[in-house]
VODO-926927 format. One record per residue: residue in three letters; x, y, z of N, C-alpha, C, O in turn. Coordinates in steps of 0.001 Angstrom, whole numbers, plus 500000, padded with zeros to 6 digits. Atoms other than C-alpha are relative to their C-alpha. Example, Ala and Ser with C-alpha at 12.3 -4.5 7.8 and 13.67 -1.06 7.14 Angstrom:
ALA500890498810500000512300495500507800500900501200500000501936501181500665
SER499180498810499940513670498940507140499230501090500730499739502198500899
***
This chain:
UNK500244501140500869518963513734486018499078500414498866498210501234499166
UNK500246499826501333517836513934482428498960498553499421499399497513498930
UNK500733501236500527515078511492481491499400500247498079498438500805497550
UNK500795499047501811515058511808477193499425498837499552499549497626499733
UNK500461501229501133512887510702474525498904499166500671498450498111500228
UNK501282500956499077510130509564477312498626500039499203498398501020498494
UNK501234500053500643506697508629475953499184500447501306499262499707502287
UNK501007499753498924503961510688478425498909498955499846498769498187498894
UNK501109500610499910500836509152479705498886500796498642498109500085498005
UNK500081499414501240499735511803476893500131499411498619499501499918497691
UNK499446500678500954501027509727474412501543501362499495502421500968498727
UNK499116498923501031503489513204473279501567499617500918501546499378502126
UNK498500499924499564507675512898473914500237500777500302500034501866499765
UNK499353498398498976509211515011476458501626499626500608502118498506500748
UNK498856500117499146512387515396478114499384500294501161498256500787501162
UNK500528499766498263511992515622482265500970499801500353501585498744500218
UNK498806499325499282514564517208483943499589499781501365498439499975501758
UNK500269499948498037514904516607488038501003500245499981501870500033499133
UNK499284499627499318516659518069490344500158499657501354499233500306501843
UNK500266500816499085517064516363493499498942499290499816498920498359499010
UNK500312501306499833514250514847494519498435500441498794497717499578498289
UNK500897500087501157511614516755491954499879500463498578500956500945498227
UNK500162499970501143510453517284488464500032501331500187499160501988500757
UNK500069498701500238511934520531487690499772500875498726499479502070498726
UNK501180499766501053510731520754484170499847498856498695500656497973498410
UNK499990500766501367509429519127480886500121500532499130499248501372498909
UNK499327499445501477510987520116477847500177501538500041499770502284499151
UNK499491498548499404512255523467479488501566499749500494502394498969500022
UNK498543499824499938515428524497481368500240499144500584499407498448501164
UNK499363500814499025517599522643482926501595500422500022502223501028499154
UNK498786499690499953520863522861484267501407499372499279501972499701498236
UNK499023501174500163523558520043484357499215498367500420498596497877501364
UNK500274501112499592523079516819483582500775498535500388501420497856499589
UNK498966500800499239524680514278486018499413498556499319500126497683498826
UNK500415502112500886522819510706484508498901501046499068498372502156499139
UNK500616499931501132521167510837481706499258498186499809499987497201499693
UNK501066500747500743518215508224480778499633499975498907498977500985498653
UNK500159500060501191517792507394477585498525499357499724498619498190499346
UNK501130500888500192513825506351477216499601500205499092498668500995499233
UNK500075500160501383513529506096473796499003498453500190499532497513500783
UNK500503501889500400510704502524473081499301500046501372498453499161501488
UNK500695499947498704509472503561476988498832500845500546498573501915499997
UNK501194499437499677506846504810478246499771500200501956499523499412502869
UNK499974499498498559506868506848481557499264500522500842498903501603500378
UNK501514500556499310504111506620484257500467500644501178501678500632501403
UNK500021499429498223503583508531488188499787498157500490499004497271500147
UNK499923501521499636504579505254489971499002499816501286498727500894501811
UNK500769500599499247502294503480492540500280500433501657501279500886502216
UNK500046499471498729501480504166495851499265498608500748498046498644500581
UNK500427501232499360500638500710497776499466500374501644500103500196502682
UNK500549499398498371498054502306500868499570498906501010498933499177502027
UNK500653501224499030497328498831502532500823498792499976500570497907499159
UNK499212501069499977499815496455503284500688499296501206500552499871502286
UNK499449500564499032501819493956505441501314499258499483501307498054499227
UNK499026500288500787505445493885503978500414498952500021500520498269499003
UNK499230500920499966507140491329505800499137498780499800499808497841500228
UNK501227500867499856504363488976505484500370499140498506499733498115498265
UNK499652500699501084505870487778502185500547498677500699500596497617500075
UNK499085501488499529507714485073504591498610498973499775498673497772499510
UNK500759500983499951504359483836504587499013499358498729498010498650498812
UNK500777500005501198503218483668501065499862498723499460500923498143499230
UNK500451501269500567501587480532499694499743498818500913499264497784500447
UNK499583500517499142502116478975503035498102499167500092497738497993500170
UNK501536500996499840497932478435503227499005500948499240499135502125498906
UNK501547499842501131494810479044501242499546499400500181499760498328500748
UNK501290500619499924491483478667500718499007499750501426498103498969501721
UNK500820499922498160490479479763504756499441501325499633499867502255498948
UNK500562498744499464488176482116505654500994500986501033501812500586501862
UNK499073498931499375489780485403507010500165499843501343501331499874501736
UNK499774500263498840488850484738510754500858498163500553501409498026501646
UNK499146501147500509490477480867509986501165500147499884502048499771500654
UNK498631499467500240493118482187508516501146500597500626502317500254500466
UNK499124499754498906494417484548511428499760498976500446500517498095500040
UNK499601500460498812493526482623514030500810498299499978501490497903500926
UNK499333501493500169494795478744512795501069500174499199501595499088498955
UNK498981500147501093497546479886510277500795501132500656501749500793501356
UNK499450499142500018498571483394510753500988500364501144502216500339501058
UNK500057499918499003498658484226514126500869498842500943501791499059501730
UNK498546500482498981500396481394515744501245500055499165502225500229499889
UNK499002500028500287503007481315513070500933501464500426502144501606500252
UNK499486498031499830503773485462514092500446500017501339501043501008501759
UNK499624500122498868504277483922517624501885500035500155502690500635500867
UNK499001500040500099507231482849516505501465500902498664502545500597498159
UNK499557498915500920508249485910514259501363500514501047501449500384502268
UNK499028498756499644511213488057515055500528500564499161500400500341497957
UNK499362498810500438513244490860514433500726500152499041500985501155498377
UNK498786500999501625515560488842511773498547500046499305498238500944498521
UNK500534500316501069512983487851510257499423501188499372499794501643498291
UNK500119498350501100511088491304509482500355500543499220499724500970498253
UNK499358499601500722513820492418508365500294499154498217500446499770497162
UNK499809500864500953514306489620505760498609500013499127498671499932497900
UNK501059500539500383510741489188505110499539501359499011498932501424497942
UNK499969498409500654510859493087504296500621500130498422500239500762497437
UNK498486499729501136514165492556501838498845499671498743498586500371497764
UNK500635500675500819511881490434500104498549500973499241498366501225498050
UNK501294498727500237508679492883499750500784501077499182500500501342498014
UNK499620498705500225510675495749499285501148499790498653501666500864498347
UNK499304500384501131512954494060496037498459499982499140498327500683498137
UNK501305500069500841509044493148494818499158501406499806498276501624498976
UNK500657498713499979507999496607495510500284500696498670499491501283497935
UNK499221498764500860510588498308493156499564498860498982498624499637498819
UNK499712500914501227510258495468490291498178500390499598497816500213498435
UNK501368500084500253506270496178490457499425501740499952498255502121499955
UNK500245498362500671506583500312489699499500500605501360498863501652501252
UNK500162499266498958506126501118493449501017500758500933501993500263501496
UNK499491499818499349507113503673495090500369500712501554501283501467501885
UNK500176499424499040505746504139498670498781499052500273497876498818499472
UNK501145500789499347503526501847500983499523500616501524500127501238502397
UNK501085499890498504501030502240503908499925498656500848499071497783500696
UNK499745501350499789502505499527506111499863499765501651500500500084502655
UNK499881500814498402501173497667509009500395498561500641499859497549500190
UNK499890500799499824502896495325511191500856500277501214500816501384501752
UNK499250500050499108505410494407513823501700500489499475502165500393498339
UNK498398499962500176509449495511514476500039501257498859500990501383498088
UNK500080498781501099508677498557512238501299501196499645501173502069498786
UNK498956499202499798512198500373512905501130498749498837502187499258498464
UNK499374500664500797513681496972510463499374500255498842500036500497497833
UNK500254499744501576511386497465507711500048501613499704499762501868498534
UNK499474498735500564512236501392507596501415499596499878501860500399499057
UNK498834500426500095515834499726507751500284500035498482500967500703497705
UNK500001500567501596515088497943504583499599501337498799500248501789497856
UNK500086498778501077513418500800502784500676501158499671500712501706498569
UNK499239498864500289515508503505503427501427499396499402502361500115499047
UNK498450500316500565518484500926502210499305499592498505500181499251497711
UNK500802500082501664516210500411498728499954501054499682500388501248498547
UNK500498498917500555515103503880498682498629500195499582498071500928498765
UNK502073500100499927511355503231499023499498500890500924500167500793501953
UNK500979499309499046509171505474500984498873498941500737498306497984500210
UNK500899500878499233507035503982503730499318500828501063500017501592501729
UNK500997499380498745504091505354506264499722498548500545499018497646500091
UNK499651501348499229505007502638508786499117500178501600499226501166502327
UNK501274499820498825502258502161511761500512498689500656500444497688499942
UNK499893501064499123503439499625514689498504499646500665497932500270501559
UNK500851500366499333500534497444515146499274499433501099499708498442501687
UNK500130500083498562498443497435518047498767498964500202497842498732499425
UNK501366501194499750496111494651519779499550500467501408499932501477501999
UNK500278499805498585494378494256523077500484498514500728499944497970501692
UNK500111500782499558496240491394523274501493499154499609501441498715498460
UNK498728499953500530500355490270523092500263499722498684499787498698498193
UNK499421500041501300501901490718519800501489499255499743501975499044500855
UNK499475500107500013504846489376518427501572500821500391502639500238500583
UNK499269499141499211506892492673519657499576500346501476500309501141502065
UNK500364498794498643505150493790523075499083498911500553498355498234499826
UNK501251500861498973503059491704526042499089501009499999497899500780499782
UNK501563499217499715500871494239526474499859501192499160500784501499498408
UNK500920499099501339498866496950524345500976501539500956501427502303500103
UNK499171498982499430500971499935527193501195499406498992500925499795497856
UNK498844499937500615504222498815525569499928499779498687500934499912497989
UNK499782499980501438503325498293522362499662501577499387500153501909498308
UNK500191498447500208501808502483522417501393500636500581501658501788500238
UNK498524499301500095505690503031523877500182499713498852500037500675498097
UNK499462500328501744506710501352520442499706500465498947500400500557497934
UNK500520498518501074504649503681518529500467501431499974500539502304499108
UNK499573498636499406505895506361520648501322500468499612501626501534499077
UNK498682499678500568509495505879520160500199500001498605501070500805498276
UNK499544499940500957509520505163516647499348501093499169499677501200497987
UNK500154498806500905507561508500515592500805500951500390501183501942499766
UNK498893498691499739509835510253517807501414499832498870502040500801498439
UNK498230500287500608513305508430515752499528500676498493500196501407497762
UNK499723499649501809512095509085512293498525500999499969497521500793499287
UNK501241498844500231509671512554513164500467501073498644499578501752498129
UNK499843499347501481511687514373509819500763499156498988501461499807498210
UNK499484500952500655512967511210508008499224500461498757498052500806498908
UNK500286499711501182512590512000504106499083499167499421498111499446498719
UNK500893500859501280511493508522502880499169499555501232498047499489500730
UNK500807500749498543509752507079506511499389501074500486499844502106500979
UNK501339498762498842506546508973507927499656498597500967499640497424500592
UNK499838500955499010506054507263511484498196500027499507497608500785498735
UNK501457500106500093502300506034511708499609499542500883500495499454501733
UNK499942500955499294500427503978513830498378499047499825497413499607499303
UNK500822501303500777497922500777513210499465499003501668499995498001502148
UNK500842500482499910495327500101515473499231498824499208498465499120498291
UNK500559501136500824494215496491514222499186499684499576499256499122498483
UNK501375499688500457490697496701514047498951500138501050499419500039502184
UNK501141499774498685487500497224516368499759498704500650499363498769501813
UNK500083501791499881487320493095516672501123499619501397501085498793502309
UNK498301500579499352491246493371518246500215501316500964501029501242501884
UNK499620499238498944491302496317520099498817500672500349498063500929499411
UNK500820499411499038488873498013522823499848501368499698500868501972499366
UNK500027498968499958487368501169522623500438501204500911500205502387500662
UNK498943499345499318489663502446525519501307500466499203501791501598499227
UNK499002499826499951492653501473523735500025500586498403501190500728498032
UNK500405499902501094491285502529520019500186502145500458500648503005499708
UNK500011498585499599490867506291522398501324500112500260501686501283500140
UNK498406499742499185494845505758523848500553499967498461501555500624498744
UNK499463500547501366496066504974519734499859501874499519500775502668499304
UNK500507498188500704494156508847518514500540500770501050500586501917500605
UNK499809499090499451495423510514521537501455500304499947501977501393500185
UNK498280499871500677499247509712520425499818499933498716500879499800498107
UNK500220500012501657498001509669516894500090502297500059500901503094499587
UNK500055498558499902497012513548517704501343500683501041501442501887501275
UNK498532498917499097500397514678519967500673499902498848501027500979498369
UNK498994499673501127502407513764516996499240499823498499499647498945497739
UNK500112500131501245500660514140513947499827498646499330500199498825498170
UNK499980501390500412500186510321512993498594499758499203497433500094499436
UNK501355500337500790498168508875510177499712498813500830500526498423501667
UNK500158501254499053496375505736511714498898499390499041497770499539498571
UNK500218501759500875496218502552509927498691499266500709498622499363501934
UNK500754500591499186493033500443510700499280499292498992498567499862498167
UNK501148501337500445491332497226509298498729500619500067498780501119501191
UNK501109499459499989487597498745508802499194498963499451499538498557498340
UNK501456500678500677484370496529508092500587499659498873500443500045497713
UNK499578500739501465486302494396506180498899498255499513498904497732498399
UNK500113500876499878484441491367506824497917499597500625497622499990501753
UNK501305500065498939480141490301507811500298500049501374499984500960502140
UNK499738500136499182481666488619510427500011501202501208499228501324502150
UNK499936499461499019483049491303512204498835501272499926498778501972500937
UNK501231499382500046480164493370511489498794499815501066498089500650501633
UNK500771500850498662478218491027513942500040500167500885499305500572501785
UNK498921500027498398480831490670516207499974501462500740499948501575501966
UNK500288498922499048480529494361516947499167500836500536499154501602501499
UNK501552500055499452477170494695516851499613499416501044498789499882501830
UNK499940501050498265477366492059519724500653500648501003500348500645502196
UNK499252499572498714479533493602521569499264501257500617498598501364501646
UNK500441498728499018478743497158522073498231500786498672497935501978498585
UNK501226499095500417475039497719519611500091500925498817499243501806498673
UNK499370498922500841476801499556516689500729499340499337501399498381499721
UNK499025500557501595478430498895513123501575500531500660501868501177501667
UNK498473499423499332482207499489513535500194501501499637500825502313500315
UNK499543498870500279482100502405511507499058501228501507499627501813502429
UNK500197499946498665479483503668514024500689499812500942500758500919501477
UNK499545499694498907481365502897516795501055500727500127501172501362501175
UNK498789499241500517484292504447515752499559501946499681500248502966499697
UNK500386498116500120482282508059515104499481500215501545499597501335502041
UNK500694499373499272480568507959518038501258500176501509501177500796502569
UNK499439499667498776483528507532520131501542501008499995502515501068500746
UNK499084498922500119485467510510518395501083499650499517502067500388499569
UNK498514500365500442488060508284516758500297500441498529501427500355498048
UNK499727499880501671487332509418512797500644501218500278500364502031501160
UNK499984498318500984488986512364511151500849499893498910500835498724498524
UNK499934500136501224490794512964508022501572499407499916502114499167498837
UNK499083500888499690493958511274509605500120498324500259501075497628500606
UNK500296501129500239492255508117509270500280498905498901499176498471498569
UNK499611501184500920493471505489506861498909498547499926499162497496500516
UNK500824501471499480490705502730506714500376499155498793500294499623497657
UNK500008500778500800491571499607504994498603498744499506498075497974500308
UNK501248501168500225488728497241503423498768500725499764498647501098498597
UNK500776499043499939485700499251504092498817499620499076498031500455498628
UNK500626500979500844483812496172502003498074500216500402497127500458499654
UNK501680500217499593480303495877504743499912501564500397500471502017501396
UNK500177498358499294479507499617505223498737500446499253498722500201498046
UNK501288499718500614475851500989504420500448501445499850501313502056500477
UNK499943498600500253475329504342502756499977501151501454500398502306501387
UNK500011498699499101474895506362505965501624500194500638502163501253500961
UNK498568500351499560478559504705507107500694500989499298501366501882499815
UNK499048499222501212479969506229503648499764501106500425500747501663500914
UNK499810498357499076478641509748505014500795500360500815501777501079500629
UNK499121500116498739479887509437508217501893499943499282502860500669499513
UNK498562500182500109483117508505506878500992501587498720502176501923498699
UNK500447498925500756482899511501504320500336501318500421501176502178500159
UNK499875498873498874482146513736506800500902500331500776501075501474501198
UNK498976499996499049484896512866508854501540500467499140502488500956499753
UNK499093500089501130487356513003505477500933498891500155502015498819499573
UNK499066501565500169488656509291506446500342499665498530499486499899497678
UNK499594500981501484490534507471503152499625498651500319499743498094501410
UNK499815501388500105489928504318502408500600499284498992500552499508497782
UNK499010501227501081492142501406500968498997499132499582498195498671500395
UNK500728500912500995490375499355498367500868498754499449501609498710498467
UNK498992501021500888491846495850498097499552498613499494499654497436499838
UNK501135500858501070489864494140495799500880498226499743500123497256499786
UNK499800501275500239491907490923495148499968498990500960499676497819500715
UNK499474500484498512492824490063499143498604499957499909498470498901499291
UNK501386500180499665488621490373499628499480498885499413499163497801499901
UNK500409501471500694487641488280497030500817498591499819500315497601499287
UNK499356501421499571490436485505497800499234499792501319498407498890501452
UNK500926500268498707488970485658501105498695499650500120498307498613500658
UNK501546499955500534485728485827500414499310500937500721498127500674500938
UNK499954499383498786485723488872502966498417500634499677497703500827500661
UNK501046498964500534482679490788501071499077499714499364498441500608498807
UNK500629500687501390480710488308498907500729500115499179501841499590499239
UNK498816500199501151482210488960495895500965501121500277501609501543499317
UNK498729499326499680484653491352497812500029501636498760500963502122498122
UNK500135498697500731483632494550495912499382501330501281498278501443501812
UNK500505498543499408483293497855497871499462500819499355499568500992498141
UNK500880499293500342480914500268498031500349501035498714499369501749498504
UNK499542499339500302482986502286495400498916501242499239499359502340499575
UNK500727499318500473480240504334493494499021500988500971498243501929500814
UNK500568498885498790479099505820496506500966500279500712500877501459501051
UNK498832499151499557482241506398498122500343500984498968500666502066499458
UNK500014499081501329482594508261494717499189501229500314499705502309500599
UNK500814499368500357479705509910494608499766501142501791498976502086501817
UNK500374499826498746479932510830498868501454501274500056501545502415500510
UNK498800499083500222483355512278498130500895499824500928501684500630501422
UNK499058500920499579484955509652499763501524500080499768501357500040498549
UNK498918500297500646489053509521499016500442498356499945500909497885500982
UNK499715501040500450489673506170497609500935499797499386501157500341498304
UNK499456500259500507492457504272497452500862498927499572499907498178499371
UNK500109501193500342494250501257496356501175499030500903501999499769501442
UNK499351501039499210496188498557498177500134498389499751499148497728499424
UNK500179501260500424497160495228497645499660498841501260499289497681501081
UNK500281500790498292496722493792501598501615499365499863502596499980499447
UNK498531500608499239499766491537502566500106498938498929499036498475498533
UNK500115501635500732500934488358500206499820498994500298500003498006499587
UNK500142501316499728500137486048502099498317499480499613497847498363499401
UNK501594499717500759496185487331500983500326500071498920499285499744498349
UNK500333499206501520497087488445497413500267499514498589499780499954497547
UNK498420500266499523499796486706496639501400500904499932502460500872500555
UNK498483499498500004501965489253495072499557501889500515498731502436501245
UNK500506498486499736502231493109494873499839500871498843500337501996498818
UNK500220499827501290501109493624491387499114501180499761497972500942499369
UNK501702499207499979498930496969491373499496500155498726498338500513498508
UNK500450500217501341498994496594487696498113498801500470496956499213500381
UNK500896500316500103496652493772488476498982500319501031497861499830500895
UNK500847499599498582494973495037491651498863501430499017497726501853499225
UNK501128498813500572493593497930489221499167499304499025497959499414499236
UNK500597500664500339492550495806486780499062498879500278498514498365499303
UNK500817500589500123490430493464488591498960500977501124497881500551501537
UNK500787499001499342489122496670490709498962500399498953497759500380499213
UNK500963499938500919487611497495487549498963499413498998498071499822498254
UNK501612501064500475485700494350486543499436499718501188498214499682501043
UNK500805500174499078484667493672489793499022500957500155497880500737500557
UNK500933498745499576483254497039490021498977500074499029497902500370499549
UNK500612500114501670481549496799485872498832498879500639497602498906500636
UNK500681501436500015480550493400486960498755500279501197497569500089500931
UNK500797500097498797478847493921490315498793500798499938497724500635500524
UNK501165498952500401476872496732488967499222499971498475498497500720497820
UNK500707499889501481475925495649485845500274501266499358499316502006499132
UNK500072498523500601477206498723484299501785500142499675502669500361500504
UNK498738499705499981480392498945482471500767501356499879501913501281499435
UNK499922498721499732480893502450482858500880500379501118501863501121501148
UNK499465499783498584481661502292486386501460499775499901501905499018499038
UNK498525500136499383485415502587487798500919500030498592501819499208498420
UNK498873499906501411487200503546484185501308500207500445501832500489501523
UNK498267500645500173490501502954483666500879501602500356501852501507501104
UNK499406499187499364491668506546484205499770500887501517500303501768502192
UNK500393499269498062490063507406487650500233498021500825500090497586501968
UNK499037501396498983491469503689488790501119500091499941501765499595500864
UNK498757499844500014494640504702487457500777501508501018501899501705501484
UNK499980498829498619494296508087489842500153499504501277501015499846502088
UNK499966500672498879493290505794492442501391499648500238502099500192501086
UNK498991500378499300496115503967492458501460500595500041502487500029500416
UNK498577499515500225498808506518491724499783501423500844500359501550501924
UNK500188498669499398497564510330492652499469499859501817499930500384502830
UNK501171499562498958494775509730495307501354498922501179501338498941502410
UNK499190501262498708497561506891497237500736501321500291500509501831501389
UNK499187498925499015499995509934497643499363501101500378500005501958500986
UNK500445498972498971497605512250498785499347499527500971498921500387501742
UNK500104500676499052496543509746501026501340500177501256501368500204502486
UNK498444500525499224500059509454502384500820501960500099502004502295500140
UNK499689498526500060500539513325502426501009500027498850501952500569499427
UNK499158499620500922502809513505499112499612500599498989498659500049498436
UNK500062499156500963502740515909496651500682499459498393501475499927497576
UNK499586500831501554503011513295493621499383499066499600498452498871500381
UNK501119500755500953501272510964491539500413500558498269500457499911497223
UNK500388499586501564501496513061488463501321500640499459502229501212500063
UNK498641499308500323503987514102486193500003500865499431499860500696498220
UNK500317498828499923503834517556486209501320501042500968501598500748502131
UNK499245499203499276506442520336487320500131500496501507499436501504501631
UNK499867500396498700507197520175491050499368499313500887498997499668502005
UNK500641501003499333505760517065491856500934499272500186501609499149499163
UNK499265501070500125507980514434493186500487499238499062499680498753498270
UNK499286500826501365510397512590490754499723497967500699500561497105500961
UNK500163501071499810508532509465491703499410498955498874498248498548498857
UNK500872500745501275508174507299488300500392498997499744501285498453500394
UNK499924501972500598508194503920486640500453500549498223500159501565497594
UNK500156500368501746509308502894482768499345499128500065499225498416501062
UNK500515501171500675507467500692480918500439500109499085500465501183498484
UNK499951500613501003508713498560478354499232499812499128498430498944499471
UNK500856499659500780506787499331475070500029498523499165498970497990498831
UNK500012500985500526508099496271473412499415498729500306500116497724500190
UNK500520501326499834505886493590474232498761499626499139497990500511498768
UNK501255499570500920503201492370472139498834500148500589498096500855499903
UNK500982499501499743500362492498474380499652501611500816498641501981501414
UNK500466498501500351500834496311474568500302500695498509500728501849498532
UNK500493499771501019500448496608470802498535499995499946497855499487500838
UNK499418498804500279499085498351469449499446501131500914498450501216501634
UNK499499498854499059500104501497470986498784501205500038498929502243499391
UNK501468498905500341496272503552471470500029501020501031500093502232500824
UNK500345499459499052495895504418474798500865499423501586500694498333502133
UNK499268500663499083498490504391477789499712499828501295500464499261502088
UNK500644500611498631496178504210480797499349499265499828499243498424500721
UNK500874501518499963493831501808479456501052498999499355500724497840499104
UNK499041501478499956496881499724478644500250499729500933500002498549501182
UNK499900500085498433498013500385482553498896499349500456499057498735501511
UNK501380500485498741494526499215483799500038498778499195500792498005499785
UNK500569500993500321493585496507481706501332498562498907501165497443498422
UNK498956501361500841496908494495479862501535500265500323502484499611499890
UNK498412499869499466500074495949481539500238498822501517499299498372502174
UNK499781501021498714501880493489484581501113500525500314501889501013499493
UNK498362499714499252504813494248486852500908499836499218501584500785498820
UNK499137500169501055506806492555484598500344500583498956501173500098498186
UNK499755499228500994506690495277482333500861501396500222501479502126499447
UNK498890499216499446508385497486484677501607500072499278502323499074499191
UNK498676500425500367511671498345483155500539500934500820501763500984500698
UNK498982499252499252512702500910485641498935500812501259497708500710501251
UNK500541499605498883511909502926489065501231501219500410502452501101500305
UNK499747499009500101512637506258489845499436500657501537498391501230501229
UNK500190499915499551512113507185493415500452501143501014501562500951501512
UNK499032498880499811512854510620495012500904500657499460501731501388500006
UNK498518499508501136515095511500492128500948498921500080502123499193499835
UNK498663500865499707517099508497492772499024498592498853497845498329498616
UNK500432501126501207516882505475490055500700499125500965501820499283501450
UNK499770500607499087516492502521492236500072498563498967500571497555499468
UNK500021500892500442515987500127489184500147500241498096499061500086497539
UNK499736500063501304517353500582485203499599499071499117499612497964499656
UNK500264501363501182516372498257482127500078498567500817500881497659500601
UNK500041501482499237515358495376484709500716499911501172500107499554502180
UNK498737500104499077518337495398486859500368501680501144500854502806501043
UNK499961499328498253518016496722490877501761500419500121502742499685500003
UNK498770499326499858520933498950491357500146500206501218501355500316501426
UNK499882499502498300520579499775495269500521498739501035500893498896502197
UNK499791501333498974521238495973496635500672498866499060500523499419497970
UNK499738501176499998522737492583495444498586499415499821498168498720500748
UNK501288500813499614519414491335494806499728498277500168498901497769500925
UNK499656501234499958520558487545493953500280499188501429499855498122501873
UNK499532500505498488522424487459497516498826500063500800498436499075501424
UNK500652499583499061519863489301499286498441499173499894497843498694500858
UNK501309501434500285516636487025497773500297498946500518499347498269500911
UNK499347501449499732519152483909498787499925499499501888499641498460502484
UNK500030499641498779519491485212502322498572500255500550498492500194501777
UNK501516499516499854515942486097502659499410499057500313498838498992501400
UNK500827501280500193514517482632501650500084499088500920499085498378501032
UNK498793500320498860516690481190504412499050500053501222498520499175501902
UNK500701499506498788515020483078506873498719499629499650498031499651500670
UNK501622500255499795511499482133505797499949498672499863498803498239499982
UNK499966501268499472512113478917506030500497499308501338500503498096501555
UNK499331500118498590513590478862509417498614500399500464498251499727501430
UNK501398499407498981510001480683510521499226498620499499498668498174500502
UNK500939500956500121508085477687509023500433499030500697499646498751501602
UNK499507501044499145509907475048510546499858500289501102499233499441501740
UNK500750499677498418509507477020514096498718499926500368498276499733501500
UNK501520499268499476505927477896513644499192498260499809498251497937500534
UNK500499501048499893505332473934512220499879498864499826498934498107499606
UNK499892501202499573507273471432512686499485499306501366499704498112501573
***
């Protein structure tokens, strides 16, 4: 594939040649070209990497607001997931994973239930996914007990252990939801097969308390002392954590997901700003996430970077902090080396994982600077295309991999069938 006439993040025009699935050069050789792209007026970007999420969870979007996070699961979330199934995932997925590609993403860090339907869905989009079956100490909507829900982790890293676009994972829920037995049984099949592991972290005072109550120790504390960190760690939130935590976590080379809009709807953090200038400065890997829609509402990382970077200006009095091209790292480079991929950037054998943007709009006039247009005045909606593994999953607006009309129609269907179960 032949991408001409592209505008770099550089501002300079290049041709970018791929070959399967990567960038085999810019304005060099190439062989034969089977499609040809014409991006002439576009402007071509390393597409998004979404490290904190809960796909199917779109069934539940708009459904309630304005609760506190422990509110929220336990009176809204939580019983409606009672009555979740395997249809629905799948549907609730279709739906995520059509918003994924329309919003320049192309690869999420996804925890939840039925995890063998939403690799269904992605590998029939052509999305990449590090998919973690989440675990409780306490029945889930797939599994009565926390033993069969670690078979369900088990089998599905064995089905998809060399799957191209699906890395198996697994998603421990948080220190609040699962026991420090079963937090040790999660890392000990996390370590037989290689598994990154998903985990809610000191997202919240609350549970800050709560685990101080329990066992005498911050979560991140409890979590070092009982051998569960290392650099296969994924922490999402990571909002209440004191400087010695950020060491610890440092030390261990844990990532963390930063999802600045889901916190401050919640109100998970005070004003839902993480420690970021010392995870910075600790040599932390930070990276970005939008949480689930039913927190966010959508999956916009356009705006997820942009209000990462006033929250961060704002909170510190200092507008300096979190610039527009190390938020635009965040959410593009540092997410796939989070996720073990060798892409983010567009550069000669890096993954052919990219986005267009549509130049024609007027609030990206005039044309200065194309990451501080990305951080601070670009929106999903500006997406005009998606480029995922070498495969073009979305042209001048229009999703080429699915029916999207039918498959949105069919979708909606199903999430209204879960509300009426969960509350009529």
């Amino acid at each position: 594939m032949l991408i001409k006439n592209a505008v770099l993040p550089n501002k300079k025009r290049a041709d970018i040649y791929i070959e399967e699935k990567e960038i085999v050069s810019i304005n060099g050789e190439k062989n034969k070209d089977d499609w040809v792209i014409d991006a002439r007026g576009k402007l071509v970007l390393p597409s998004f990497y979404n490290t904190h999420t809960h796909l199917a969870m779109t069934l539940m979007r708009g459904i309630v607001e304005d609760l506190v996070l422990k509110d929220w699961l336990e009176k809204i979330v939580w019983p409606m997931e009672k009555h979740l199934s395997r249809e629905h995932v799948y549907w609730g997925s279709i739906i995520g994973g059509l918003e994924l590609i329309r919003s320049g993403i192309a690869g999420i860090a996804d925890m939840y239930f039925f995890m063998d339907e939403v690799a269904k869905v992605l590998k029939l989009l052509g999305l990449r996914g590090t998919l973690g079956t989440t675990i409780f100490d306490f029945p889930s909507p797939e599994a009565e007990s926390t033993d069969e829900m670690l078979k369900i982790a088990e089998a599905f890293a064995k089905d998809y252990q060399n799957d191209e676009l699906i890395t198996p994972s697994i998603a421990p829920h948080s220190t609040y939801t699962c026991s420090p037995e079963t937090l040790l049984k999660v890392k000990e099949l996390a370590d037989k097969y290689g598994l990154l592991i998903q985990i809610h972290l000191a997202e919240t005072r609350w549970e800050v308390y709560e685990i101080q109550k329990r066992y005498g120790k911050r979560p991140v504390e409890l979590l070092g002392d009982i051998g569960f960190l290392d650099e296969n760690v994924l922490a999402a939130h990571a909002v209440w954590v004191t400087k010695a935590e950020i060491r610890t976590l440092a030390k261990h080379g844990v990532k963390v997901v930063h999802n600045p809009i889901s916190n401050m709807k919640l109100a998970s953090g005070g004003a839902g700003v993480m420690p970021y200038p010392e995870m910075k400065e600790y040599g932390v890997l930070v990276t970005l996430g939008t949480d689930g829609v039913a927190s966010n509402n959508n999956f916009d990382m356009f705006e997820e970077m942009k209000v990462m970077a006033i929250a961060q200006k704002n909170h510190r009095w200092d507008p300096t902090i979190a610039k527009a091209e190390e938020v635009f790292k965040i959410a593009t480079e540092n997410g796939a080396k989070a996720l073990g991929l060798k892409a983010g950037r567009i550069e000669e054998g890096y993954l052919a994982d990219l986005m267009l943007i549509d130049l024609n709009k007027p609030h990206l006039k005039p044309f200065y600077d194309p990451i501080t247009l990305a951080v601070y005045s670009m929106r999903a909606s500006d997406v005009d295309g998606l480029i995922v593994n070498g495969r073009p999953l979305m042209l001048n607006k229009e999703i080429l991999v699915v029916d999207e009309a039918e498959m949105l129609e069919k979708a909606e269907k199903k999430a209204f069938e879960l509300y009426e179960k969960a509350f009529s």
